[in-house]
C-alpha positions in Angstrom: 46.6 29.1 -49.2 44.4 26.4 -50.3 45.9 24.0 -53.3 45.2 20.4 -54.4 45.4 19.0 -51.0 43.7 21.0 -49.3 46.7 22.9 -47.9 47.1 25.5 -45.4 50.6 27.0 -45.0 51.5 29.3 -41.8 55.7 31.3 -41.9 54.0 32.7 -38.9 55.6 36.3 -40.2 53.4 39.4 -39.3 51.4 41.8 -42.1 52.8 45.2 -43.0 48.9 45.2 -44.2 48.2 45.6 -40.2 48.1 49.4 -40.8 44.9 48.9 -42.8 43.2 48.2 -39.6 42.8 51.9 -39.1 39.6 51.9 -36.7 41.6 50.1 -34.0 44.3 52.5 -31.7 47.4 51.6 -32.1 48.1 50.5 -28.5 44.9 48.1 -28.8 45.7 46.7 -32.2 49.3 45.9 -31.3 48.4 43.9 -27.7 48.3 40.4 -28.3 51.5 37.9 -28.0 51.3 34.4 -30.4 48.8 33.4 -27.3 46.0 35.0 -29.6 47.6 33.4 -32.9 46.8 30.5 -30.7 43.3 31.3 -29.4 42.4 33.3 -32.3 44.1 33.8 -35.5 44.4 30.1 -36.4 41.2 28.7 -35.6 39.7 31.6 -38.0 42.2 30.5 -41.1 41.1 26.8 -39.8 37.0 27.9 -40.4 37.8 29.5 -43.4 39.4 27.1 -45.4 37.0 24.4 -44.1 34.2 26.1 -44.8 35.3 26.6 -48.3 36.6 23.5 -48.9 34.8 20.9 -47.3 37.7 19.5 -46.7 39.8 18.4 -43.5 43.4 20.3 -43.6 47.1 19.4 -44.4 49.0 22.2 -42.3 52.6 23.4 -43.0 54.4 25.5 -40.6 57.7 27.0 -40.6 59.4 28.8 -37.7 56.6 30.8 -35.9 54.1 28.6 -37.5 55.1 25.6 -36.4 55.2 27.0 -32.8 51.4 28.3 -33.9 50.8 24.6 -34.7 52.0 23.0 -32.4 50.7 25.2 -29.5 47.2 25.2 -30.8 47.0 21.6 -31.6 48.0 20.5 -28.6 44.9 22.3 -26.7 42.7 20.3 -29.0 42.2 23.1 -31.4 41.1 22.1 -35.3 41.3 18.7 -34.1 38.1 17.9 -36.2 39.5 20.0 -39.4 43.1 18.5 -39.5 44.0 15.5 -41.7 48.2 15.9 -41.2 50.9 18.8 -40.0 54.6 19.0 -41.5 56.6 21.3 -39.8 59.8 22.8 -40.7 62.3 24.5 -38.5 60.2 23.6 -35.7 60.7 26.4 -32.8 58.7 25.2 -29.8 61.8 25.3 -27.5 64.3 28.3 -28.0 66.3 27.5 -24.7 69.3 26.1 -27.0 68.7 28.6 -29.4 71.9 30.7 -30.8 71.5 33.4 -33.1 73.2 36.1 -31.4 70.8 39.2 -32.3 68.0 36.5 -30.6 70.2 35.6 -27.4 71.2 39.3 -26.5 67.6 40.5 -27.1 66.4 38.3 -25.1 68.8 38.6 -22.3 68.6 42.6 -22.4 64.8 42.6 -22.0 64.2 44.6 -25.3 60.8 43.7 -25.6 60.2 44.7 -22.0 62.0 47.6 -22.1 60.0 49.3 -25.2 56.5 48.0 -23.9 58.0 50.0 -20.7 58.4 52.9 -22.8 54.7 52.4 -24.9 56.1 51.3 -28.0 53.2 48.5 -28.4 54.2 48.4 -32.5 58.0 46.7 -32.9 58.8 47.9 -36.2 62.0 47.0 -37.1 62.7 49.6 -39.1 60.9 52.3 -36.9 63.0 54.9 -35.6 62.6 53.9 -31.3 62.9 50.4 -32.3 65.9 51.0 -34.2 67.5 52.7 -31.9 67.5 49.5 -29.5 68.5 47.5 -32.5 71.6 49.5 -32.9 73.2 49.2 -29.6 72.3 45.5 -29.2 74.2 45.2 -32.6 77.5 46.5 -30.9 77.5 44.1 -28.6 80.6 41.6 -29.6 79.6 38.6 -31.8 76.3 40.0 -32.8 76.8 42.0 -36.7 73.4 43.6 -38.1 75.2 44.1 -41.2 73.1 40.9 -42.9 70.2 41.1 -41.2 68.9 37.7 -42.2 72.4 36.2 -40.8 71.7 38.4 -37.7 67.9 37.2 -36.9 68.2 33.5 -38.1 72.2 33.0 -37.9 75.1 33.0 -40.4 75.3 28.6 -41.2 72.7 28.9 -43.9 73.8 26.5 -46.9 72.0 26.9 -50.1 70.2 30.2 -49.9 69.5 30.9 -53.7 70.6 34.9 -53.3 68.1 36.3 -55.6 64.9 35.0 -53.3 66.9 36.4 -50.3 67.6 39.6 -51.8 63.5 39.9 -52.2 63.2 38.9 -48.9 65.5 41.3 -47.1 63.8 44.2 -49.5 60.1 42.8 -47.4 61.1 41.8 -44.6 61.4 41.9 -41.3 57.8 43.0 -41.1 56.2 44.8 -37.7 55.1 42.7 -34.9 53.8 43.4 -31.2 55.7 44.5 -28.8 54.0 41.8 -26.6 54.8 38.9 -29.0 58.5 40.1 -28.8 58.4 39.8 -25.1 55.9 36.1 -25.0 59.2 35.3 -27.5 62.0 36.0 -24.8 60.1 34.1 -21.9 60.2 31.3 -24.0 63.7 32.0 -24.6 65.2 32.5 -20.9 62.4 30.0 -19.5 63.1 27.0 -21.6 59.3 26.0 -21.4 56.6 26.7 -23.4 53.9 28.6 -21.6 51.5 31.3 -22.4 52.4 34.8 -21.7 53.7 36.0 -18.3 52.2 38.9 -17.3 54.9 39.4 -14.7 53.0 39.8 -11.7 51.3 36.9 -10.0 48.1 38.5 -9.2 47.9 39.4 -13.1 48.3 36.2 -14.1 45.5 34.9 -12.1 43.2 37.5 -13.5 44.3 35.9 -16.8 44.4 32.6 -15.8 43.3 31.7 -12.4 46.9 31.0 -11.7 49.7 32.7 -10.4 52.2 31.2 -12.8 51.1 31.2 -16.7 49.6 27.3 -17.9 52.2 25.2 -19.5 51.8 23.8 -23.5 51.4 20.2 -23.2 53.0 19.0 -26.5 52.0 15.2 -25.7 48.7 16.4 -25.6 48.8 16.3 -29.8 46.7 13.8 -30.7 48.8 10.4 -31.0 47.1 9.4 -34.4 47.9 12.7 -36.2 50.2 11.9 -38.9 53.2 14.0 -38.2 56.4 15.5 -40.7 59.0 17.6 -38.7 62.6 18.2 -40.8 65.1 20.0 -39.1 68.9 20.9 -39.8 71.6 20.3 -38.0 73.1 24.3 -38.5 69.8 25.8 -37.7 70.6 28.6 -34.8 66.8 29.3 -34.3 65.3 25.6 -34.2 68.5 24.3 -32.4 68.9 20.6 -32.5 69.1 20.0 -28.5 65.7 21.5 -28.8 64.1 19.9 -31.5 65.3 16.7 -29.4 63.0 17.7 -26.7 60.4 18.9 -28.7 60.7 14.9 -30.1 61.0 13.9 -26.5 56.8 15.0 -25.8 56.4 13.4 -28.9 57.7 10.1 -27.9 54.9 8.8 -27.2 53.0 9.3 -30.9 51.5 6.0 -32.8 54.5 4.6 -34.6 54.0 5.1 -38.2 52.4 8.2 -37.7 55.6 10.5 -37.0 58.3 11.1 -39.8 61.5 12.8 -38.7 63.8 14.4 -40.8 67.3 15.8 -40.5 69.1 17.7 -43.0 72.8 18.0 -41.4 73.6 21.0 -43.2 70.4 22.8 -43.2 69.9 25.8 -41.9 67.0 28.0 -41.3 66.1 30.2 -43.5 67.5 26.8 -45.8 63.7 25.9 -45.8 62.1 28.1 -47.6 65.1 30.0 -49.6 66.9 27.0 -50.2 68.2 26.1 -54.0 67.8 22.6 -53.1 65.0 22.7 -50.6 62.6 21.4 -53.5 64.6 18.4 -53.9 65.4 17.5 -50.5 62.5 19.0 -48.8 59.1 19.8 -50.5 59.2 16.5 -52.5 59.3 14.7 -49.4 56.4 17.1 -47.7 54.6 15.7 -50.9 55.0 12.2 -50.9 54.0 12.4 -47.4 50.6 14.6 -48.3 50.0 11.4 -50.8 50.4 8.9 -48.2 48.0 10.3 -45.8 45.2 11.5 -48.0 
């Protein structure tokens, strides 16, 4: 999405327009993890929008996208295309994380299970996938019954109800099997690393290594001027690891990293939020101003 400053915004959410795609089998269009969102899937939006704009990028990413973001930029990635990055409800640690749908799903090895049993598509509303969805949502403490309070958790603030409602209607969209798996490493590792391929002699076919290569967040560069907000209910982008996200950050130019912290925000706050235009996006603005 390209506007007057040259913006490019990421959710990170996946296409129910995948299905177009109809020359690919299912099995090969569905095998990627946010590694190839990474490597891939960025870097083409990146060209794109250059190439029609002339102009170098202000990048918003919320949830998934700033994971995107953050990921590719620290590899060096658009480095040449990329004038500033906000990112909301950053998620590039989800060891802390508490949303219970998230936390059982993770620990229950859904992800591994259904790639186990060839489901490569993890459509929510699918009938296999469903099925898995159903028993995890018996478990005590998690309840499906709002699925929005069930994937992102149940402190959300100031969701204006009408823009939810539209939401839920959409949403959630499919996504690979694989990503859902590259999601619960990140989860039960605490790190952020590419994707495990679970065997050691895999992952040096992937990577030359037995163990999968680490995310350097430091490695951003230090003169990139930086927004992150975050909320202090958020059960996704928990606030013990936002602080570490901040913590490979520490080291960034002064000036050039603005943090801030809405104590009652939660996730889905961001971007269904009544107020988020007043307390949010007008602050994402000012900052687009200041670094043009």
């Amino acid at each position: 999405m390209v506007l007057m400053y040259g913006l490019l915004t990421l959710e990170g959410q996946d296409s129910a327009e995948s299905t177009l795609h109809s020359t690919l089998a299912s099995r090969d269009f569905w095998n990627w993890s946010w590694d190839e969102l990474v490597t891939y899937d960025l870097p083409a939006v990146f060209d794109f929008v250059f190439n029609q704009t002339g102009q170098k990028i202000h990048y918003i990413g919320h949830s998934q996208g700033t994971l995107i973001g953050l990921a590719s930029f620290s590899e060096g990635h658009q480095a040449g295309k990329l004038k500033s990055a906000v990112f909301l409800s950053p998620i590039a640690y989800l060891s802390h994380m508490t949303t219970a749908l998230g936390v059982v799903a993770a620990k229950a090895f859904v992800g591994e299970i259904t790639t186990l049993l060839g489901i490569a598509e993890f459509n929510p509303k699918g009938k296999e996938v469903t099925v898995f969805l159903n028993s995890l949502c018996n478990y005590p403490g998690v309840d499906c019954y709002d699925l929005l309070n069930a994937l992102t958790g149940s402190n959300n603030c100031c969701l204006n109800l009408s823009t939810a409602n539209i939401f839920l209607k959409n949403e959630p969209q499919s996504t690979a099997t694989k990503n859902m798996v590259h999601f619960a490493q990140t989860v039960r590792d605490g790190v952020l690393a590419k994707y495990n391929y679970g065997r050691p002699d895999y992952n040096v076919m992937h990577y030359g290594e037995d163990t999968p290569p680490l995310y350097n967040i430091s490695n951003i560069p230090h003169d990139l001027p930086i927004f992150m907000s975050y909320g202090g209910l958020d059960a996704l982008s928990d606030v013990q690891d936002v602080q570490l996200l901040l913590d490979h950050l520490k080291f960034h130019d002064v000036g050039k990293l603005t943090v801030q912290y809405i104590k009652n925000y939660a996730h889905a706050d961001f971007i269904m939020g009544i107020s988020a235009k007043d307390i949010v996006y007008n602050q994402v603005v000012q900052f687009f101003k200041n670094h043009q």
